[in-house]
Backbone bond lengths (Angstrom), bond angles and torsions (degrees), N, CA, C in turn:
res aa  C-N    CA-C-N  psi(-1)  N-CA   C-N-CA  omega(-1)  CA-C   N-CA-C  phi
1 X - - - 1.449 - - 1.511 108.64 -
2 X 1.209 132.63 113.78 1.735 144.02 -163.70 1.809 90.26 -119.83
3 X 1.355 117.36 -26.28 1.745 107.02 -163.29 1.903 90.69 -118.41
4 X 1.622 93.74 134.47 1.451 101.17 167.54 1.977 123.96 -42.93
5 X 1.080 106.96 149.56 1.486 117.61 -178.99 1.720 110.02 -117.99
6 X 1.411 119.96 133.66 1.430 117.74 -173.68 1.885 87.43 -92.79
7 X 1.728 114.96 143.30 1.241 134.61 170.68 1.534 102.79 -44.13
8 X 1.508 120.17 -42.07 1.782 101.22 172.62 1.381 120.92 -66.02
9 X 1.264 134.85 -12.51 1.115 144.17 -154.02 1.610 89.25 -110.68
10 X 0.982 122.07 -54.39 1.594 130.75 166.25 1.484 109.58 -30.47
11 X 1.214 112.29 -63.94 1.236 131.65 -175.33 1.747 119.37 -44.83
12 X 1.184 89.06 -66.02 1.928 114.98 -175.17 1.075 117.07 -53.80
13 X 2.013 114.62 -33.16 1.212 116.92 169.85 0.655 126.38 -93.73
14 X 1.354 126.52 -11.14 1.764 131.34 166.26 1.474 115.06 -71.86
15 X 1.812 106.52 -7.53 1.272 112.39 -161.22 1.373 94.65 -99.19
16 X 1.671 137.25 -67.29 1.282 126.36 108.60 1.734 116.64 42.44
17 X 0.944 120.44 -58.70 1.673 109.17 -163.77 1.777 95.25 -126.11
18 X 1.526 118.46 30.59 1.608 126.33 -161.45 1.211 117.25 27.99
19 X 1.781 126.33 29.26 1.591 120.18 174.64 1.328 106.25 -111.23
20 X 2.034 108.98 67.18 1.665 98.42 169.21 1.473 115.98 -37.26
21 X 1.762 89.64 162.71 1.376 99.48 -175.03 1.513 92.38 -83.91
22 X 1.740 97.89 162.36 1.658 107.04 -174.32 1.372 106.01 -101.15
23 X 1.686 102.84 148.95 1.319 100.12 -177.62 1.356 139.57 -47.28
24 X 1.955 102.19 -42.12 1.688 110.46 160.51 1.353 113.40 -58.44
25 X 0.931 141.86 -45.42 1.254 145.85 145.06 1.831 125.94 11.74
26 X 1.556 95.08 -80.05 1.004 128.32 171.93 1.798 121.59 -67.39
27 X 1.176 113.39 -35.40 1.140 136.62 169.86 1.359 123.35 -48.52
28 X 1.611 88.46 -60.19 1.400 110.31 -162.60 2.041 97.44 -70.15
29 X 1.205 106.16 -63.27 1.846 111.85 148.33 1.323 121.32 0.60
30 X 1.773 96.98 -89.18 1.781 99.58 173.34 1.291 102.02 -55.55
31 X 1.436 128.78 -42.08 2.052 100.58 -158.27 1.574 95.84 -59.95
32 X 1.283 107.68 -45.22 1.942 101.11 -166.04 1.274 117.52 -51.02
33 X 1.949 114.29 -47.08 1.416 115.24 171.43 1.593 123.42 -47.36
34 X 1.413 93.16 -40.42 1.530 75.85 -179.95 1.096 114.28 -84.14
35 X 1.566 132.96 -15.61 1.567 125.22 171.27 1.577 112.54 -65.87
36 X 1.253 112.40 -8.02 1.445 125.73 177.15 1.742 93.40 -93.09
37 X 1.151 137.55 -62.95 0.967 126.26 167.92 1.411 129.80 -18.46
38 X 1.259 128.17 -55.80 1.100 126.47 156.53 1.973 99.97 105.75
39 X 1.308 91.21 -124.53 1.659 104.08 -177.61 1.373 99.09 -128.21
40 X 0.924 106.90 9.80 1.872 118.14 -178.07 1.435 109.59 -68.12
41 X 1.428 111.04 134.49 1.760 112.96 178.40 1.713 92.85 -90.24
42 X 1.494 111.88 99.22 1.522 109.51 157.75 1.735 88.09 -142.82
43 X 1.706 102.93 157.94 1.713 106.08 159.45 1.436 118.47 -84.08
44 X 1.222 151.31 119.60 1.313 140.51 128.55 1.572 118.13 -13.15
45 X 1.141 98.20 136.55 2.102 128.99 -179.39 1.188 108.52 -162.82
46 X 1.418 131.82 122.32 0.851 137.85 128.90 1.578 127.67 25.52
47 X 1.325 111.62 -62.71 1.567 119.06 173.99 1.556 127.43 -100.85
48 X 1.723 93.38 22.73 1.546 118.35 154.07 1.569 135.70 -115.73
49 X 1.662 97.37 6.43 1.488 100.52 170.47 0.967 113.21 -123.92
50 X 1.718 108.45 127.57 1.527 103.87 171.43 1.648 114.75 -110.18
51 X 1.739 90.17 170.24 1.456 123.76 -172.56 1.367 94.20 -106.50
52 X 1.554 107.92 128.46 1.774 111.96 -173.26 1.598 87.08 -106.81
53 X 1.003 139.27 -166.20 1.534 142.98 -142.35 1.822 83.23 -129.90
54 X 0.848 147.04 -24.41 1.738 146.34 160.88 1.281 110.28 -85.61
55 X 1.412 126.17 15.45 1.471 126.21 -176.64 1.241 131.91 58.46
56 X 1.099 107.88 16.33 1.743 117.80 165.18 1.275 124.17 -62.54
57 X 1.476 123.20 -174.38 1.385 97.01 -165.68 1.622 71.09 -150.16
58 X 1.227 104.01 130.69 1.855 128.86 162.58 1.510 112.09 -116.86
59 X 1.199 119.31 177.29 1.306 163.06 166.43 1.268 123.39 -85.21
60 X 1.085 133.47 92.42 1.808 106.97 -154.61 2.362 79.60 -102.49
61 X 1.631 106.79 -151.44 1.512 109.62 175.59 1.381 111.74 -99.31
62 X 1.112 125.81 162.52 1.674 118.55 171.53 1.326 111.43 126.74
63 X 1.287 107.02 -4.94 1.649 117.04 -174.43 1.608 118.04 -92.58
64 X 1.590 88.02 112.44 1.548 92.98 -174.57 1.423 123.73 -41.55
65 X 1.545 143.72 154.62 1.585 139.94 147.96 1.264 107.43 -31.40
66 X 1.198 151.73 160.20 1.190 156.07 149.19 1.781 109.21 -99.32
67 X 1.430 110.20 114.81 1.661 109.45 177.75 2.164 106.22 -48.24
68 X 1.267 91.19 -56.19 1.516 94.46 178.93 1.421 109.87 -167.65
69 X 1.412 111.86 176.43 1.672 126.02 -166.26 1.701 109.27 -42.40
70 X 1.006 124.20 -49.23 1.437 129.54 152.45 1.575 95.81 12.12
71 X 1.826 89.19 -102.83 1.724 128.71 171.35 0.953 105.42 -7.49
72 X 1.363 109.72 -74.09 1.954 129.69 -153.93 1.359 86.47 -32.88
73 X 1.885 105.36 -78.96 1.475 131.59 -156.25 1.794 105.91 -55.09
74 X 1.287 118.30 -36.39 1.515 136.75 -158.44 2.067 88.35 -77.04
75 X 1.250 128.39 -39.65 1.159 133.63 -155.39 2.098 90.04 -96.10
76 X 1.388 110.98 -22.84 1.426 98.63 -179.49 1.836 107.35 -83.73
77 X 1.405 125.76 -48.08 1.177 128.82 157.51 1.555 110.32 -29.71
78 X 1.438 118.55 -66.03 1.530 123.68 -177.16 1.416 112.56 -39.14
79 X 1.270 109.78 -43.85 1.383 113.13 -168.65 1.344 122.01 -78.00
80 X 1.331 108.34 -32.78 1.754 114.43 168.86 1.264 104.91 -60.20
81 X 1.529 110.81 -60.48 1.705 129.60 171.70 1.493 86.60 0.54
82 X 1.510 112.93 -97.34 1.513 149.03 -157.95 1.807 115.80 -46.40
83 X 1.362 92.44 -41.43 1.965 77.29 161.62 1.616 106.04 -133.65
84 X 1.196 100.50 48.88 1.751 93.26 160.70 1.573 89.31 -118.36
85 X 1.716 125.19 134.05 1.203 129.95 140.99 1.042 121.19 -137.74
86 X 1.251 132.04 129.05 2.028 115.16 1.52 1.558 105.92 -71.37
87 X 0.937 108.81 144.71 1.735 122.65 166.90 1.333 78.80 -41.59
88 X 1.688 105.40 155.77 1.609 116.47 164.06 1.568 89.24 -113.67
89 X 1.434 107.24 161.11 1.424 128.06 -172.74 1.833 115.82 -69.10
90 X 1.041 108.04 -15.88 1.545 121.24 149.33 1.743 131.41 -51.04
91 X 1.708 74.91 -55.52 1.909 73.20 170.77 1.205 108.83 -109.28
92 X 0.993 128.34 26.96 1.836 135.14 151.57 1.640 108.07 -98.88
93 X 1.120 115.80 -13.51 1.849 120.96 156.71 1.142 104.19 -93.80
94 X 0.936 139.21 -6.06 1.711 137.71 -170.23 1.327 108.12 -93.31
95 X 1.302 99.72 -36.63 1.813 130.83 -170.85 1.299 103.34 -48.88
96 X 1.683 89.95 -64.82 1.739 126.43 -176.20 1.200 125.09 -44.87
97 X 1.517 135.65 -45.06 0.870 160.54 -116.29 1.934 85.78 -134.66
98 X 1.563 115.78 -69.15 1.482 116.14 167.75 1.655 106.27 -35.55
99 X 0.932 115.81 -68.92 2.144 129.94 -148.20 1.668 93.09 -81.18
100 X 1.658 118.68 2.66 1.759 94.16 -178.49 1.402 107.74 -125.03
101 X 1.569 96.77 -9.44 1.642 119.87 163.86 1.413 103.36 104.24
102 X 1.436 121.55 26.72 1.681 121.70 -154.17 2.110 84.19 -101.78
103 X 1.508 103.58 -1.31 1.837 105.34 170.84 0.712 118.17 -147.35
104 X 1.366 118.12 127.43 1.897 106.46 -154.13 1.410 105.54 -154.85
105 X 1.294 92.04 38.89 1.922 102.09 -174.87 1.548 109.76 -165.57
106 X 1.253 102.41 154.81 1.480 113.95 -143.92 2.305 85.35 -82.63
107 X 1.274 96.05 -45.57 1.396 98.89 169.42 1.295 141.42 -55.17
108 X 1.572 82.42 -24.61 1.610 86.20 168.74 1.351 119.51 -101.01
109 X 1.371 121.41 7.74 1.317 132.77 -167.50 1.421 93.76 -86.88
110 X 1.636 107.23 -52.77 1.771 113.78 -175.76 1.053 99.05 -73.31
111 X 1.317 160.77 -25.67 1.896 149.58 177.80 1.852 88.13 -72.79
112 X 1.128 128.42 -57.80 1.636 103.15 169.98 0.712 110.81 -25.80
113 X 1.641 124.27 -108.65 1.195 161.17 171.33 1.558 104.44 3.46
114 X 1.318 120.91 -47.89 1.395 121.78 -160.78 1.597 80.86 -94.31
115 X 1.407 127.25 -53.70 1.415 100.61 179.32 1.651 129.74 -69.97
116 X 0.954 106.03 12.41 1.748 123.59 157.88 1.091 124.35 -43.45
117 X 1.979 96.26 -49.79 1.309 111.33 -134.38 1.823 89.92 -113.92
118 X 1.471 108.89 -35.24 1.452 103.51 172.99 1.815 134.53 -9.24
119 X 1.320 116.39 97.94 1.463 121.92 29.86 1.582 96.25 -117.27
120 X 1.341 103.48 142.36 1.619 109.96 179.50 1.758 103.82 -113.30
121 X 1.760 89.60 148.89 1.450 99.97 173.15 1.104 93.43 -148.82
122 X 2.008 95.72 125.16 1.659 103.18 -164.80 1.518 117.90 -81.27
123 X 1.299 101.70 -33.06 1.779 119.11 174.13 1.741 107.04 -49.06
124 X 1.579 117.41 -40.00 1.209 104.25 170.26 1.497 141.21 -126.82
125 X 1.699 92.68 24.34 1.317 114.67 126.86 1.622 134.18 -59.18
126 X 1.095 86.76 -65.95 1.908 88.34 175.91 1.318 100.35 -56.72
127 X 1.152 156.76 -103.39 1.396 149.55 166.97 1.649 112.18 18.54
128 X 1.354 122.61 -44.46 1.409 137.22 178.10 1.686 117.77 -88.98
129 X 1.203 106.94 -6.80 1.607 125.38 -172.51 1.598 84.21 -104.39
130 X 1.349 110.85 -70.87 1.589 98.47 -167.28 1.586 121.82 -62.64
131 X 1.331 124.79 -11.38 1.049 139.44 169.39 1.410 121.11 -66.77
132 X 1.496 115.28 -43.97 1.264 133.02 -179.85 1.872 102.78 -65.32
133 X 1.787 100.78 -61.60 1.581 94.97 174.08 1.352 118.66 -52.05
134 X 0.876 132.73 -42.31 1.824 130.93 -167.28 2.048 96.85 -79.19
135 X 1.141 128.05 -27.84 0.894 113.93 147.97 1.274 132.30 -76.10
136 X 1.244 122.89 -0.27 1.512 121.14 174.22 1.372 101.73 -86.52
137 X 1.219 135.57 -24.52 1.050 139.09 150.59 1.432 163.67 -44.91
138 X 1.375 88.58 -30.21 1.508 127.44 -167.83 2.030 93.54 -81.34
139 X 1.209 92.77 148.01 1.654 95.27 -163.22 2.053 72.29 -92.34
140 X 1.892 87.57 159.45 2.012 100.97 179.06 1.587 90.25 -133.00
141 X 1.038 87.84 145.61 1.603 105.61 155.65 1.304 112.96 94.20
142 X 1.751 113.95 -139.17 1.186 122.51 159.33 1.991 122.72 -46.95
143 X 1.406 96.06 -30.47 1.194 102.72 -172.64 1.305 122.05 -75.61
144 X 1.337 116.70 -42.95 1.533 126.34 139.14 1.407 122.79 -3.98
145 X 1.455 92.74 -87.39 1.761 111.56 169.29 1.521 117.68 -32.74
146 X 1.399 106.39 -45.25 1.541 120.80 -163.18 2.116 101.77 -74.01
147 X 1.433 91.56 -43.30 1.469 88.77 170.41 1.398 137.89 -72.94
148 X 1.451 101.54 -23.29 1.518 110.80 -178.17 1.637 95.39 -90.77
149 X 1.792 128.43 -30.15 1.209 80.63 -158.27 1.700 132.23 -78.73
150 X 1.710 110.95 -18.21 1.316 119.95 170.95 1.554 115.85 -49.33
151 X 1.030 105.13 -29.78 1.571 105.08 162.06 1.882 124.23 -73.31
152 X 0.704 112.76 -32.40 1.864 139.17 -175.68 1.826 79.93 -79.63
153 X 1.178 154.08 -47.10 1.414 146.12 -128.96 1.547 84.87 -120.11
154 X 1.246 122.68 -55.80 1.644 116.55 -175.14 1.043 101.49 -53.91
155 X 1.263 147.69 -40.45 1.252 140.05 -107.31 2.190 91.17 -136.39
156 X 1.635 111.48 -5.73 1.231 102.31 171.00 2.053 108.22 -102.04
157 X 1.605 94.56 159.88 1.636 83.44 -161.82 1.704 114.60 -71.07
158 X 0.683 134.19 -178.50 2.051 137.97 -166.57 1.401 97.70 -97.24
C-alpha cells in the first residue's frame, strides 16, 4: 500500500476477508483524528479519515461543518458506531454519555478515548495501523495465486 486508505474503506475490507476491524484498532484511529481535528468545527465519518501507508492518521475532504460541539463529539461516536461490529459496550457508554450531555467537550472526549486505550504506545500503534492497511490490501486466496502466477510464468526460462 504506497496511496493513503480512508477508515471506511479500511473497514469493508477487513469486513470482506471476516477480520473486523478491532476495537483498539479503531480507537486508536478516532483518538488521532480527532487530535488531527484540532479545534476545527467539522464532523468525523468514516470516509474522512485517512490511513497514510506509515500509519498516520490524516483528515482526508468530505467532512461535514459541524453546527456545534454536540456534532464534533456526536460524529466521533458515529464513526466507531459504523465499523465496530458489534459495537463493544465501551462505545455504547461512550455513545451514552455523548447523546445525554454527561460529555460535552472535545477534551474530554480524548481523556476517554485515550483511557480506552490505556496503556497506549503510539509508535506501535501506527506501525500496527499501517500494517493492517497494506494488508487490507493484499489480494487472499485464489486471487493471490491468480496475481502472482503471470509473474512466476514470465519469469521461468523458454
Amino acid at each position: 500500500m504506497n496511496e493513503p486508505m480512508f477508515l471506511d474503506d479500511l473497514s469493508l475490507r477487513l469486513a470482506q476477508r471476516s477480520m473486523p476491524l478491532a476495537t483498539e484498532s479503531a480507537l486508536f484511529i478516532v483518538l488521532e483524528a480527532m487530535e488531527a481535528l484540532g479545534s476545527r468545527a467539522l464532523v468525523l465519518s468514516p470516509a474522512g479519515v485517512m490511513i497514510l501507508p506509515d500509519g498516520t492518521i490524516a483528515l482526508g475532504g468530505g467532512l461535514d461543518v459541524a453546527h456545534d460541539e454536540t456534532s464534533v463529539l456526536e460524529g466521533v461516536v458515529e464513526t466507531l458506531e459504523a465499523v465496530l461490529e458489534p459495537v463493544p459496550v465501551g462505545v455504547t457508554e461512550l455513545a451514552v454519555k455523548v447523546r445525554s450531555a454527561q460529555l460535552i467537550t472535545r477534551g474530554a472526549m480524548l481523556a476517554e478515548l485515550g483511557a480506552m486505550l490505556v496503556p497506549l504506545n503510539r509508535r506501535a500503534a501506527r506501525r500496527m495501523v499501517g500494517r493492517l492497511a497494506r494488508e487490507a490490501v493484499r489480494p487472499t486466496g485464489a486471487s493471490a495465486a491468480a496475481s502472482t502466477a503471470p509473474a512466476l510464468a514470465s519469469a521461468r526460462p523458454v
